[in-house]
C-alpha positions in Angstrom: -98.0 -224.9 -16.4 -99.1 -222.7 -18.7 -97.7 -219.4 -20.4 -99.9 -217.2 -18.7 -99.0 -218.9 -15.2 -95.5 -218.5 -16.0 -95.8 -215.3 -16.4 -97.5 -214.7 -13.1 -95.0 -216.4 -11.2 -91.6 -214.6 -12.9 -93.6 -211.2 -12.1 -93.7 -212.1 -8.4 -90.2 -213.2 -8.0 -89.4 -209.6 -10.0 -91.9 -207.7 -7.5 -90.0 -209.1 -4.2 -86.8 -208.5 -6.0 -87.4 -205.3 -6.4 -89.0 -203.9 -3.3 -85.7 -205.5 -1.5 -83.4 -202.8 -4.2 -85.8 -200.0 -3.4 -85.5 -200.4 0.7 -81.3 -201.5 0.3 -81.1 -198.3 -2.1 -83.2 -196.2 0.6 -81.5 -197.6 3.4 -77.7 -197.2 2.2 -78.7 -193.4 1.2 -77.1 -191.6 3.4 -73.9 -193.6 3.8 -73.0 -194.3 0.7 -74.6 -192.4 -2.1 -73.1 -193.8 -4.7 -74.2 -197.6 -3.6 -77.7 -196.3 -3.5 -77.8 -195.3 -7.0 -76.2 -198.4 -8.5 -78.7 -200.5 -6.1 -81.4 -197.8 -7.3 -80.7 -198.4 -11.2 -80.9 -202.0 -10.9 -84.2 -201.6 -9.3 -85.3 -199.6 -12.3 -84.2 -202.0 -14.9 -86.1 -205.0 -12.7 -89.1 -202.2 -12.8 -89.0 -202.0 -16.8 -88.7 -206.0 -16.9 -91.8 -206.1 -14.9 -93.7 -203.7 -17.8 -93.0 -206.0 -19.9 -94.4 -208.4 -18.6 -97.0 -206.9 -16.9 -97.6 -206.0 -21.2 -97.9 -209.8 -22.1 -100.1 -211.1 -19.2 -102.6 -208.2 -20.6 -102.2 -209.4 -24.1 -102.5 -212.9 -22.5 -105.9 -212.0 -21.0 -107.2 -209.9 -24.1 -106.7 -213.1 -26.6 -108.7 -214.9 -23.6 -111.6 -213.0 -24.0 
């Protein structure tokens, strides 16, 4: 497998991972505010992982070409 598949494959698990925070965080919002921000900042730090990455696959594809 290579690097760039790897890649692929970490930033899907990230992407469902993260959709499920956003709608738990969205859901919980008006019961319990303060376990919709925690669930809220752990979806933003999955969102920055998936930057990154979403950085390397493009620097992936640019030494591709």
């Amino acid at each position: 497998m290579s690097r760039f598949d790897t890649i692929k494959s970490n930033q899907a698990k990230l992407n469902k991972q993260y959709k499920q925070l956003v709608e738990q965080a969205y859901n919980v919002r008006q019961t319990d505010s303060a376990l919709s921000d925690i669930t809220e900042f752990k979806a933003l730090k999955l969102l920055n992982k998936l930057n990154r990455l979403k950085f390397l696959c493009r620097e992936q594809m640019n030494s591709l070409i």
